[in-house]
gemmi code that builds the backbone of each chain (N, CA, C; Angstrom):
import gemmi

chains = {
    "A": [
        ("UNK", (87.270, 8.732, 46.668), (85.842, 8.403, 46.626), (85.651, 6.953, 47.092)),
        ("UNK", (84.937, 7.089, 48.108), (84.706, 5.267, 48.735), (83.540, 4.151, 47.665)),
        ("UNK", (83.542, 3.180, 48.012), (82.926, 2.363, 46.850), (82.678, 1.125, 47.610)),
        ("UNK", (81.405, 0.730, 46.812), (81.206, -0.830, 47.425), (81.585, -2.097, 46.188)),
        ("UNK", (82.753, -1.732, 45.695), (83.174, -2.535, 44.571), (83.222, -4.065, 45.182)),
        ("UNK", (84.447, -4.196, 46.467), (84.452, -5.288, 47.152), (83.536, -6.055, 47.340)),
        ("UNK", (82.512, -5.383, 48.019), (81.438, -5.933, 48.396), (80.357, -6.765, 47.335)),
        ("UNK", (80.500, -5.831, 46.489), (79.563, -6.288, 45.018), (80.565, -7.431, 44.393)),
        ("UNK", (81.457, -7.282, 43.946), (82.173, -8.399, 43.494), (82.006, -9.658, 44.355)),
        ("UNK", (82.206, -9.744, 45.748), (81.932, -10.881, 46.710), (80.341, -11.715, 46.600)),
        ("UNK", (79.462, -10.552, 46.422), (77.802, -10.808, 45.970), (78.101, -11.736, 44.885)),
        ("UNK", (78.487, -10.906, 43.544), (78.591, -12.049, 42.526), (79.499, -13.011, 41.775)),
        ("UNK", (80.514, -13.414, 43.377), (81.173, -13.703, 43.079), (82.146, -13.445, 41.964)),
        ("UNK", (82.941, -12.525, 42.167), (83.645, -12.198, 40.821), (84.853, -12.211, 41.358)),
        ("UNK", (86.318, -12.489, 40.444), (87.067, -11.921, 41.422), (87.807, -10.526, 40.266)),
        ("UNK", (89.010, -9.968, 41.264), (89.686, -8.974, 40.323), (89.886, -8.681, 38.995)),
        ("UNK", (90.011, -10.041, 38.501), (90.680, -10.289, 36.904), (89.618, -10.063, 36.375)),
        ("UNK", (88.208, -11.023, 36.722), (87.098, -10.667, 36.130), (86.611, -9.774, 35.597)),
        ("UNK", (86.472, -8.748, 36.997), (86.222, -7.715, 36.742), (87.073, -6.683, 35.486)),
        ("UNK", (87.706, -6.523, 35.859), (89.277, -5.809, 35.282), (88.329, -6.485, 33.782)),
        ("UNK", (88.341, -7.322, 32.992), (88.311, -8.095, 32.227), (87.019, -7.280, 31.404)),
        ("UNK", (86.070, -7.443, 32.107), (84.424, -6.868, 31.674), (84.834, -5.329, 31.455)),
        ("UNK", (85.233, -5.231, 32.129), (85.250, -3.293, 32.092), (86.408, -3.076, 31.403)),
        ("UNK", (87.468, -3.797, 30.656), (88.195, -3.694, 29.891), (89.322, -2.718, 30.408)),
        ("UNK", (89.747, -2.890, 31.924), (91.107, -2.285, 32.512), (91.653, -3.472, 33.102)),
        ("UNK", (93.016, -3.230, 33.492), (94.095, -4.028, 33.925), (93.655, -4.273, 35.803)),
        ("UNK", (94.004, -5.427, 36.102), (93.778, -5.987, 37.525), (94.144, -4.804, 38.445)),
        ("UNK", (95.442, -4.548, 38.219), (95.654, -3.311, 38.527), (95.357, -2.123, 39.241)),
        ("UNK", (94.161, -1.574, 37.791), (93.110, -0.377, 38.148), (92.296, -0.896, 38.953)),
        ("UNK", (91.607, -1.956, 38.777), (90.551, -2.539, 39.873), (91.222, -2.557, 41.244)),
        ("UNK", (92.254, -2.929, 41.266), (92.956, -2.971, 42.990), (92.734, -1.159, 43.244)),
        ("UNK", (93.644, -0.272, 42.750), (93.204, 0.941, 42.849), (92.441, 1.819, 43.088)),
        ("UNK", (91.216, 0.857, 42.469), (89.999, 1.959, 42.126), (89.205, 1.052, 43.658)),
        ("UNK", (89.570, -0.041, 43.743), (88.854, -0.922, 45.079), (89.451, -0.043, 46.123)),
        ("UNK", (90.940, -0.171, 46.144), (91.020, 1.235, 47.358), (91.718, 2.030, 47.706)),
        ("UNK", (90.618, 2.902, 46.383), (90.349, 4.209, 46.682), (91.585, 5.136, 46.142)),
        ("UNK", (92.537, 4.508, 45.746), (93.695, 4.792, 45.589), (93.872, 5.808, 43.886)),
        ("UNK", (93.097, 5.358, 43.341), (92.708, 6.350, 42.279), (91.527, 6.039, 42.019)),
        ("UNK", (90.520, 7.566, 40.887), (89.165, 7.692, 40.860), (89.028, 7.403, 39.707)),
        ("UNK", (88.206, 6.457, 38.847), (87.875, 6.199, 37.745), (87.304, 7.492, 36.919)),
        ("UNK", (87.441, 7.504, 35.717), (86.814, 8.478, 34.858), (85.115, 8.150, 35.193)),
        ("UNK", (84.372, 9.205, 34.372), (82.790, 8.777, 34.677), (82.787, 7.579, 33.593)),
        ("UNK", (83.411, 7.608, 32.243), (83.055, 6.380, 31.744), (82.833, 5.159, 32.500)),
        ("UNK", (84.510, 5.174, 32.996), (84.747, 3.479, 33.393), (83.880, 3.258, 35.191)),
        ("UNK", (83.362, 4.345, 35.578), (82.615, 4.338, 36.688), (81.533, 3.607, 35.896)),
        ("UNK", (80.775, 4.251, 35.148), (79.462, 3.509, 34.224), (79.552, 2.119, 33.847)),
        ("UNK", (80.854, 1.782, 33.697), (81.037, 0.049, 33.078), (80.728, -0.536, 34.127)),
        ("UNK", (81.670, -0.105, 35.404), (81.675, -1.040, 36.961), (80.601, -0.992, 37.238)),
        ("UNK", (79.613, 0.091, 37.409), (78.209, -0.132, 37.945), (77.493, -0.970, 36.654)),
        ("UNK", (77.590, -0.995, 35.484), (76.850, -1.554, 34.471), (76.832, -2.747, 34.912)),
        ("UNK", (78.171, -3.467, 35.185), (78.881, -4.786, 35.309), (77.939, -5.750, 36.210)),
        ("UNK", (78.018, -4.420, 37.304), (76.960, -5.458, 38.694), (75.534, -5.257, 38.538)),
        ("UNK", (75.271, -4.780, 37.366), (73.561, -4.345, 37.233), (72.936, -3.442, 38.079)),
        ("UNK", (74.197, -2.296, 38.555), (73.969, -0.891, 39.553), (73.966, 0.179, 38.910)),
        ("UNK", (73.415, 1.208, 39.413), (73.612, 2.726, 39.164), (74.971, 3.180, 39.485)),
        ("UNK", (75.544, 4.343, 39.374), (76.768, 4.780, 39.736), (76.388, 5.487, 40.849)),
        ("UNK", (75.478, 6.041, 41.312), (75.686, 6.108, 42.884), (75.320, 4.684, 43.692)),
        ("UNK", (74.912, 3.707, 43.132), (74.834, 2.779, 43.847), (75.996, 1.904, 44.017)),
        ("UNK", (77.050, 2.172, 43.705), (78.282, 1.586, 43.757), (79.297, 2.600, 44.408)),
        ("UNK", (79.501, 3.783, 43.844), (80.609, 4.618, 44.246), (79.754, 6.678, 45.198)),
        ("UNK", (80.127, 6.330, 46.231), (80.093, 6.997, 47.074), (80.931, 8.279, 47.120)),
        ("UNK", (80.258, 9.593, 46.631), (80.819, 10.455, 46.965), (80.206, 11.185, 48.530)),
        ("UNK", (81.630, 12.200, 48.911), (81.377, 12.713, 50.438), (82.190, 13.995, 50.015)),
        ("UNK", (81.607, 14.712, 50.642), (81.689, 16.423, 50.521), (83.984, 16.506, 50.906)),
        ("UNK", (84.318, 17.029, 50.065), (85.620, 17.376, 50.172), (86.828, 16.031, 49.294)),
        ("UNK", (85.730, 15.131, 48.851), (86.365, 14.169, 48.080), (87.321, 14.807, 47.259)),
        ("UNK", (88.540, 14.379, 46.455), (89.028, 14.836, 45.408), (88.501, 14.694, 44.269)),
    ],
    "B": [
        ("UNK", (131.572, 7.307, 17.488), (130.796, 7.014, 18.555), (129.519, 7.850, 18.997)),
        ("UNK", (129.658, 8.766, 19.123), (128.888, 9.970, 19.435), (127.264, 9.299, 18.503)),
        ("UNK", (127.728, 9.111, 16.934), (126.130, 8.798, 16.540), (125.588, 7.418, 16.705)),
        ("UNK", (126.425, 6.441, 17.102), (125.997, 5.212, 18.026), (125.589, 5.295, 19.068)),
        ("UNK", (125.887, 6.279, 20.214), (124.942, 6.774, 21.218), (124.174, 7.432, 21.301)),
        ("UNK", (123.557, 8.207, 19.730), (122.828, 8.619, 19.299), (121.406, 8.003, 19.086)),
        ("UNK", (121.851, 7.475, 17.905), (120.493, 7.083, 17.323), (121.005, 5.488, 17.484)),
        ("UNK", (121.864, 4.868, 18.574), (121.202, 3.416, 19.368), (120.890, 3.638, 20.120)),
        ("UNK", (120.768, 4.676, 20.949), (119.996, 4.823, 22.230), (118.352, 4.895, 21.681)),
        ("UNK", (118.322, 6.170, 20.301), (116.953, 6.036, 20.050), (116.148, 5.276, 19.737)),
        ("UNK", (117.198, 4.028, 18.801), (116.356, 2.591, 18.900), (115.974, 1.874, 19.993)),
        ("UNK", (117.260, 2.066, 20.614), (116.643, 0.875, 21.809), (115.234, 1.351, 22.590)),
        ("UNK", (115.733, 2.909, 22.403), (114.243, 3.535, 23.115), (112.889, 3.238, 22.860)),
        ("UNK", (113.197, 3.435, 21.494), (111.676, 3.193, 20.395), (111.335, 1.738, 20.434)),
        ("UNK", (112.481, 0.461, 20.547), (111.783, -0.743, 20.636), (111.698, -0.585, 22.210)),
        ("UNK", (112.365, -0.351, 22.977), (111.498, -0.711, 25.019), (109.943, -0.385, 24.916)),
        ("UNK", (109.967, 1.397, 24.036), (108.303, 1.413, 24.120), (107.933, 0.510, 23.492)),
        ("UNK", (108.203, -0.144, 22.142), (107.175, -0.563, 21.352), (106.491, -2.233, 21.857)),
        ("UNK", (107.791, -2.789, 22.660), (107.509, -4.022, 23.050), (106.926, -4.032, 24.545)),
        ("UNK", (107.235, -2.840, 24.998), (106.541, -2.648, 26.672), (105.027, -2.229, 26.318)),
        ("UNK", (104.760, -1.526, 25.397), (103.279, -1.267, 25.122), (102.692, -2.026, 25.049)),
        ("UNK", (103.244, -3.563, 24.022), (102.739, -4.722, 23.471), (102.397, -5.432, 24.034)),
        ("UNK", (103.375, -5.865, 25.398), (103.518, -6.589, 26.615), (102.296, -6.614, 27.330)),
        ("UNK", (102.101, -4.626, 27.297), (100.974, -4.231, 28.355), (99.527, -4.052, 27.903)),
        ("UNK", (99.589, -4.613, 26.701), (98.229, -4.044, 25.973), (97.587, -5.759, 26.132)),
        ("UNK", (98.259, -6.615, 25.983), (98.175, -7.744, 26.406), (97.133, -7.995, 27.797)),
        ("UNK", (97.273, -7.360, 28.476), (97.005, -7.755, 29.995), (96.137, -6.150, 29.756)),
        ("UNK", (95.359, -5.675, 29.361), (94.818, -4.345, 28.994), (95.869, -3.622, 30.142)),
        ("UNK", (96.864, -3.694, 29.846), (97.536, -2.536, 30.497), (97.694, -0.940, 30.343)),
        ("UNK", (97.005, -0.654, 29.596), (97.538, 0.388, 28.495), (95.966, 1.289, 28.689)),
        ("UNK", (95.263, 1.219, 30.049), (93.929, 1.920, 30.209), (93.885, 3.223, 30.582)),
        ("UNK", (92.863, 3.636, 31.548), (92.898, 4.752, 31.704), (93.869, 5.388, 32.610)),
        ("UNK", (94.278, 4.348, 33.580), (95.071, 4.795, 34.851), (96.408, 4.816, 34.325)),
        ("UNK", (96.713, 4.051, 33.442), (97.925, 4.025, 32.444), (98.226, 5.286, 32.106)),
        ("UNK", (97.311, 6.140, 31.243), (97.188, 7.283, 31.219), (97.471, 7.981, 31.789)),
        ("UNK", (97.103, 8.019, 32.959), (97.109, 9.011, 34.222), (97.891, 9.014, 34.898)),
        ("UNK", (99.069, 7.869, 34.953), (99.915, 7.628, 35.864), (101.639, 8.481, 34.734)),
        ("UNK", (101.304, 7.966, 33.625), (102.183, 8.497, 32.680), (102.020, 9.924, 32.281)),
        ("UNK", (100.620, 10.286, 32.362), (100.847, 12.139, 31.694), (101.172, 12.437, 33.208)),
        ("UNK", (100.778, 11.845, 34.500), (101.609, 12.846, 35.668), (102.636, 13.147, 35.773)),
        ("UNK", (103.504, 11.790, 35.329), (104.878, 11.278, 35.083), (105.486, 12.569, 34.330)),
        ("UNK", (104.951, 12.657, 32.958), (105.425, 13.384, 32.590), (105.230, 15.022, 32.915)),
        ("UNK", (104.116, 14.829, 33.302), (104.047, 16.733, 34.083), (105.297, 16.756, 35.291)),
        ("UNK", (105.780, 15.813, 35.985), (106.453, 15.845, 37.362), (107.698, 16.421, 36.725)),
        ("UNK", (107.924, 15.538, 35.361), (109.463, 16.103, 34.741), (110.170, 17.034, 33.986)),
        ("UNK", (108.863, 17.704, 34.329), (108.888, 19.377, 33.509), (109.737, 20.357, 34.735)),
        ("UNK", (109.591, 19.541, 35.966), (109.560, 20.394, 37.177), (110.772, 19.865, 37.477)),
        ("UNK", (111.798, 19.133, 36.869), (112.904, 18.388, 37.011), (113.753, 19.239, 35.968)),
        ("UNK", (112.944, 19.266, 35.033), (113.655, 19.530, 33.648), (114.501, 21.221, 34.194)),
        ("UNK", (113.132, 22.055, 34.466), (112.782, 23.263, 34.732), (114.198, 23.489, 35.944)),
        ("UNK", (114.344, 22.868, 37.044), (115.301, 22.635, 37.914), (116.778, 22.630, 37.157)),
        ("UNK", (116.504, 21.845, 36.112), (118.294, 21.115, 35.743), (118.636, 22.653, 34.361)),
        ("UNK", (117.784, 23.370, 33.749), (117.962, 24.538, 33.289), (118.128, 25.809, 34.424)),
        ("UNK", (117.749, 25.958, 35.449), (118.241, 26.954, 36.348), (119.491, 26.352, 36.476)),
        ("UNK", (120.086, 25.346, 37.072), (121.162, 25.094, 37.277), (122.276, 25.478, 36.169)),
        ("UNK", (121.685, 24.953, 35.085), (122.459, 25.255, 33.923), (123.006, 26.575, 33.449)),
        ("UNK", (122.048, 27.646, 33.758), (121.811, 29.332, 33.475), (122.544, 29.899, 34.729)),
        ("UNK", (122.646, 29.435, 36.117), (123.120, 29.490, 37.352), (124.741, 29.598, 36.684)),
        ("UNK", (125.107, 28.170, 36.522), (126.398, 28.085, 36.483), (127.038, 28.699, 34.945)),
        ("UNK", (126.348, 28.773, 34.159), (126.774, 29.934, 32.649), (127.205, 30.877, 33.327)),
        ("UNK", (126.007, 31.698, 34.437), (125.854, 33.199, 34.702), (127.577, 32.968, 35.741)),
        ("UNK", (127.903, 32.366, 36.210), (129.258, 31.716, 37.219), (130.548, 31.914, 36.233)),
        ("UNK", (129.971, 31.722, 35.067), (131.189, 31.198, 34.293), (132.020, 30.156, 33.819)),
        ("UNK", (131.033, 28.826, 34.174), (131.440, 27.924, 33.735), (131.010, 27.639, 32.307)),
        ("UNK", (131.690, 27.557, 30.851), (131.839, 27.266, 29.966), (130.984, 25.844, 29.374)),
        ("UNK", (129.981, 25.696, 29.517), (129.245, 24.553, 29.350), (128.668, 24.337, 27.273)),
        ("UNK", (129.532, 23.745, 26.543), (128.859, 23.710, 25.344), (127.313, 23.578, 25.012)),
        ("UNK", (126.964, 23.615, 23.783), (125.364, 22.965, 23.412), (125.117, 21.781, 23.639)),
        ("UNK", (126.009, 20.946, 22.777), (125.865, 19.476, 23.163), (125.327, 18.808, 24.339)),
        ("UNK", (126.508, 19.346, 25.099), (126.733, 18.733, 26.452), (125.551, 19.287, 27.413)),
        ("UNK", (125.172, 20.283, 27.432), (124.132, 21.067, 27.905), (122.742, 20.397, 27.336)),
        ("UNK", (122.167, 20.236, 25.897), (121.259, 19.883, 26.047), (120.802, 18.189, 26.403)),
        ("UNK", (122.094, 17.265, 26.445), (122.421, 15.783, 26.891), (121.607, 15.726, 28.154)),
        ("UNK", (122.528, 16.752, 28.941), (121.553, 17.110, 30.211), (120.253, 17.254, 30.032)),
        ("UNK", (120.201, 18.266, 30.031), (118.583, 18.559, 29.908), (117.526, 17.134, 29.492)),
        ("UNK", (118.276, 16.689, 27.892), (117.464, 14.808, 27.662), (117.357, 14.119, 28.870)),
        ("UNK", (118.767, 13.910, 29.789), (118.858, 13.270, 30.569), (118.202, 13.289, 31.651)),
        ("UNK", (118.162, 14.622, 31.846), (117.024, 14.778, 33.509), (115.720, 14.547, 33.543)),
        ("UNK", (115.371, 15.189, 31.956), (113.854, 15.010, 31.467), (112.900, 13.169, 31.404)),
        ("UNK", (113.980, 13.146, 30.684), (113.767, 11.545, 30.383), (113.981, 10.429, 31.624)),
        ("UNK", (115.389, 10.832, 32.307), (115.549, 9.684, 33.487), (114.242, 10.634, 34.578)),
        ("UNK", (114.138, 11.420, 34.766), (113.154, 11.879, 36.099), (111.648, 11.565, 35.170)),
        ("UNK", (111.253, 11.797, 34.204), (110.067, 11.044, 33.440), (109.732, 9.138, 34.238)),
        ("UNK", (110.653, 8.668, 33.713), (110.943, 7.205, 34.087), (110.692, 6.995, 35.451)),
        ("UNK", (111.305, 7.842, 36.450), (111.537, 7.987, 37.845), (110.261, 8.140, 38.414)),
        ("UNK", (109.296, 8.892, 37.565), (108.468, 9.330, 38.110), (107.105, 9.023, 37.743)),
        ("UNK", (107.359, 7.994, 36.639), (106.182, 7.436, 36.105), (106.286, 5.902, 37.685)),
        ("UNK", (107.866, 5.261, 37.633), (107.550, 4.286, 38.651), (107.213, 4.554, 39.816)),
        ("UNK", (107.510, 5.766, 40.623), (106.855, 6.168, 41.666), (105.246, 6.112, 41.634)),
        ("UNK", (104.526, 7.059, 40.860), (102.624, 6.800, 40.868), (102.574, 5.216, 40.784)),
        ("UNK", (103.471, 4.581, 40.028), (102.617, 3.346, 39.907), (103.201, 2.525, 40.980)),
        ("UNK", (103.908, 2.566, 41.631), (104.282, 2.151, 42.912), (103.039, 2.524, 43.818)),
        ("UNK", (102.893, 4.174, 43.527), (102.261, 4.694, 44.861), (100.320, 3.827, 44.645)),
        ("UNK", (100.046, 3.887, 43.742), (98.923, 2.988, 43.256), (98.828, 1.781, 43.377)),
        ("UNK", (99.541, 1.463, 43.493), (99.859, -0.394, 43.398), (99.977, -0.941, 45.139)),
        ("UNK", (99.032, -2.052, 45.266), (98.485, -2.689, 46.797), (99.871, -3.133, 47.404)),
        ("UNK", (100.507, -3.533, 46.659), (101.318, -4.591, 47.674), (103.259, -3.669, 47.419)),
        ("UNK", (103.005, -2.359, 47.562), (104.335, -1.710, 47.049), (105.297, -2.278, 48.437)),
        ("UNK", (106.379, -2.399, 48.204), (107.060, -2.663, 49.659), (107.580, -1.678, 50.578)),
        ("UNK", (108.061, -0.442, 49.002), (108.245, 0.884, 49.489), (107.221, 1.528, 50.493)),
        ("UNK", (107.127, 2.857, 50.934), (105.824, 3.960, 50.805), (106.480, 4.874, 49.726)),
        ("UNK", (105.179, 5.589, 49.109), (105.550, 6.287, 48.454), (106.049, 7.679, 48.834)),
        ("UNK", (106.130, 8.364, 50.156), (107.243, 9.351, 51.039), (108.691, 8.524, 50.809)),
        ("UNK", (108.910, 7.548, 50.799), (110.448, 6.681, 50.920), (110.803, 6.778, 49.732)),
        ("UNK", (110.037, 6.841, 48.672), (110.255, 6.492, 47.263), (110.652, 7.829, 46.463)),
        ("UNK", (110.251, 8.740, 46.802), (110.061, 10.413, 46.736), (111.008, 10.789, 47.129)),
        ("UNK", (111.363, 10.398, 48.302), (112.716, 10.913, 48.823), (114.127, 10.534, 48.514)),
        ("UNK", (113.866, 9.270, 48.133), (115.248, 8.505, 47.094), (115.290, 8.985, 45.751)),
        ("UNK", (113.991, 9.282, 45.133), (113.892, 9.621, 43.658), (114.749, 11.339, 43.614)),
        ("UNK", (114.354, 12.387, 44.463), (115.219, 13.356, 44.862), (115.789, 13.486, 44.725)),
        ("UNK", (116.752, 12.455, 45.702), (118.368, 12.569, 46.153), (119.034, 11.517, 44.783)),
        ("UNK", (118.719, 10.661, 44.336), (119.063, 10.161, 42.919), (118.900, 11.212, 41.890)),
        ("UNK", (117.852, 12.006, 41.708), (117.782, 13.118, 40.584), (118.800, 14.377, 40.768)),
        ("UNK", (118.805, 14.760, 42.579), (120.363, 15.691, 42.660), (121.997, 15.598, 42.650)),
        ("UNK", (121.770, 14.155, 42.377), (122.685, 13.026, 42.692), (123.129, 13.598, 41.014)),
        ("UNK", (122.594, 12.965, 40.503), (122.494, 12.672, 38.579), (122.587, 14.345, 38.255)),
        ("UNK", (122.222, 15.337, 38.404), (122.690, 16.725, 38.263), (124.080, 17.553, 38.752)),
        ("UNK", (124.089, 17.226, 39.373), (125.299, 17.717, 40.525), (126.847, 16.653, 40.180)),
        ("UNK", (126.399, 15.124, 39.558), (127.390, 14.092, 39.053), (127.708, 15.036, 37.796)),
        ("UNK", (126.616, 15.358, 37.154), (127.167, 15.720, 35.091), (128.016, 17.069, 35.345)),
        ("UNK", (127.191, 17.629, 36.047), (128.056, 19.058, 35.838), (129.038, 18.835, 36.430)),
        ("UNK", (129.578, 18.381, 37.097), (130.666, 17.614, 38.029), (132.027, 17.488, 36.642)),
        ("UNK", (131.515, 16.331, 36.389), (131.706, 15.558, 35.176), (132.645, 16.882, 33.907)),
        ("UNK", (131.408, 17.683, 33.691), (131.415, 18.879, 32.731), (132.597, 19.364, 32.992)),
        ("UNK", (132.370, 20.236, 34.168), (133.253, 21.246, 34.132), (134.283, 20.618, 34.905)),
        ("UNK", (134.474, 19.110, 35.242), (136.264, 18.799, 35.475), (136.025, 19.418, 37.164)),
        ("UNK", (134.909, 19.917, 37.701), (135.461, 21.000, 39.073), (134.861, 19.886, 39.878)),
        ("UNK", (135.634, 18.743, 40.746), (134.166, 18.123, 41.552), (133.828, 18.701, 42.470)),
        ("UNK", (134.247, 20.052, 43.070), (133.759, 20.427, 44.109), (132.467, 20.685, 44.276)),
        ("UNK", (131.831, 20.231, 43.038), (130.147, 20.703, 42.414), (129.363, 19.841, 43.354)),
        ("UNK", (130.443, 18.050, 43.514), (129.225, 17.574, 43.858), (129.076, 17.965, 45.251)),
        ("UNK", (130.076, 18.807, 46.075), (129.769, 19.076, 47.543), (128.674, 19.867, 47.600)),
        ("UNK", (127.815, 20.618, 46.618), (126.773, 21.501, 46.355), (125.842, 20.241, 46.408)),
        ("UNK", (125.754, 19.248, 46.335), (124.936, 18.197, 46.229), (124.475, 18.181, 47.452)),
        ("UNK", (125.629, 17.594, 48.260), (125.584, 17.119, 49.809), (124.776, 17.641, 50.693)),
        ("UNK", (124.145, 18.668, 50.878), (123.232, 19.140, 51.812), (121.622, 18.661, 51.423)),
        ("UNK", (121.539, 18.701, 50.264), (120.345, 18.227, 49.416), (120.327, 16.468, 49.514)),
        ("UNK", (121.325, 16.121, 49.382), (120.792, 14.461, 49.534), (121.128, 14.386, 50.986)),
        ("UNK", (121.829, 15.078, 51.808), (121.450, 14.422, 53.559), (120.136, 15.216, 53.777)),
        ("UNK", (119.564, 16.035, 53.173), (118.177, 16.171, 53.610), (117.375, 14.674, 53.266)),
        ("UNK", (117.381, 14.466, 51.940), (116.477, 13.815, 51.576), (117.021, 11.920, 52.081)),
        ("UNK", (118.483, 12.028, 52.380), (118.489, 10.730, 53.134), (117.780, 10.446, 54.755)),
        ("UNK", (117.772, 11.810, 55.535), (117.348, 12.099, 56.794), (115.487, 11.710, 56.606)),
        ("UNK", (114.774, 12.124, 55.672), (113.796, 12.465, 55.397), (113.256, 10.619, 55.252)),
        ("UNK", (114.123, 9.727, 54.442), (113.790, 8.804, 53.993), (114.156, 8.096, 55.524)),
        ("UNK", (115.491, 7.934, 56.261), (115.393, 7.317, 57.903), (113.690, 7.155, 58.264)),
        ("UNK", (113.569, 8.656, 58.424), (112.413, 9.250, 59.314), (111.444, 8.116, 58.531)),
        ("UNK", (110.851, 8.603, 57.523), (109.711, 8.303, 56.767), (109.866, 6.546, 56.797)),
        ("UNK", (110.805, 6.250, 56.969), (110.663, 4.502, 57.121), (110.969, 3.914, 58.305)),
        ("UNK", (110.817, 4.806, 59.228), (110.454, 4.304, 61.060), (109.362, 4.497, 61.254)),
        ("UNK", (108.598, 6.082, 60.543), (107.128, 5.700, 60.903), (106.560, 5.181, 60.510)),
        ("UNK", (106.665, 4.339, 59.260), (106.375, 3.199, 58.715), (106.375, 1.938, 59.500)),
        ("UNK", (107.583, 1.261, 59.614), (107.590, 0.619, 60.799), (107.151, 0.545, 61.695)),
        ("UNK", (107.170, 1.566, 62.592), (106.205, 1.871, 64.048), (104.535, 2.062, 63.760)),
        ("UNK", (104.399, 2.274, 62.139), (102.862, 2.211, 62.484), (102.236, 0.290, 62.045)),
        ("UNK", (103.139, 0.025, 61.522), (102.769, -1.833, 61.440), (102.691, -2.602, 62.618)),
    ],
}
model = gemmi.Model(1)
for chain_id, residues in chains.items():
    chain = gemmi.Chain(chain_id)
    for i, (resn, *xyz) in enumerate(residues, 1):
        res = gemmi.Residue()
        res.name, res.seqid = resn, gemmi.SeqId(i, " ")
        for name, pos in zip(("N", "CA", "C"), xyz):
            atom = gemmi.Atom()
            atom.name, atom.element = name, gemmi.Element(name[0])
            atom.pos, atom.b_iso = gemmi.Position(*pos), 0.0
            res.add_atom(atom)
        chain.add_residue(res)
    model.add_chain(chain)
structure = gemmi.Structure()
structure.add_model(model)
structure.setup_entities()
């Protein structure tokens, strides 16, 4: 599932750890989930969009045949 | 000896988790992908496990004389080392800056897991001609790993 995590983090200035930090996962998952490399649960989708003051389709992009 | 490699293996086991959890809970390591990377881990080594019991029932049905003990050591052993094997592979294969690919990593984890099956029963039954039953299985998976790390190369 593609995502504008990068992009939003760069907006408010955030970096990895930050993030990772607010949403209460490891730097890690954020590298991962930035790309694309694994799909967040719907919870922790809800934190990341909470985080940047987005909706969850306004952050993470689904496309027909996604996993 | 036998219950010193017993139940010190199970300690040492029980403190690696207890201080690797601690380590990782630290750094919220211990999230959802944590999760996910470890119950795959452990689904992958059912399919290891499942492997190293045909072998086992294979070579009974042969006639090789294999005790309980020694038989279910195995079985711990494949379960547990291909668990391990296969929890570091996802998190390799997840992780930005792996040096491996995870096709290279897959293919060593293989030929190390037929390696480690084909060594015990080896071992067991005193016959090494067991591990030549190996040999076709790890030059696949050494051929496989060449390949898989030239097109690696050639695509950088």
């Amino acid at each position: 599932m593609n995502n504008h995590i990068r992009d939003l983090r760069a907006q408010h200035s955030m970096t990895q750890e930050q993030l990772a930090e607010a949403v209460g996962v490891s730097r890690q998952s954020v590298i991962a989930i930035e790309t694309q490399k694994y799909n967040p649960s719907l919870e922790l989708a809800y934190k990341i969009a909470k985080a940047f003051h987005k909706t969850i389709e306004e952050v993470f992009i689904f496309e027909e045949g996604d996993k | 000896m036998v219950y010193l490699g017993l139940y010190g293996g199970m300690v040492l086991g029980f403190l690696g988790w207890y201080f690797g959890r601690r380590a990782a809970s630290k750094k919220r390591g211990l999230d959802e992908m944590y999760r996910f990377i470890w119950g795959k881990a452990r689904s992958a080594s059912w399919y290891f496990t499942m492997a190293a019991i045909y072998v086992l029932l294979i070579l009974s049905i042969s006639g090789v004389q294999i005790s309980l003990i020694p038989a279910l050591s195995i079985l711990l052993l494949v379960h547990v080392g291909s668990w391990a094997i296969a929890g570091a592979y996802y998190s390799t294969k997840m992780s930005e800056n792996g040096t491996k690919s995870p096709s290279v990593l897959l293919s060593l984890m293989i030929g190390i897991v037929v390696l480690m099956i084909f060594g015990i029963v080896s071992a067991i039954t005193g016959n090494w001609k067991f591990l030549l039953f190996s040999l076709p299985p790890v030059f696949m998976t050494t051929m496989s790993t060449m390949f898989a790390g030239r097109k690696r190369e050639n695509r950088v």
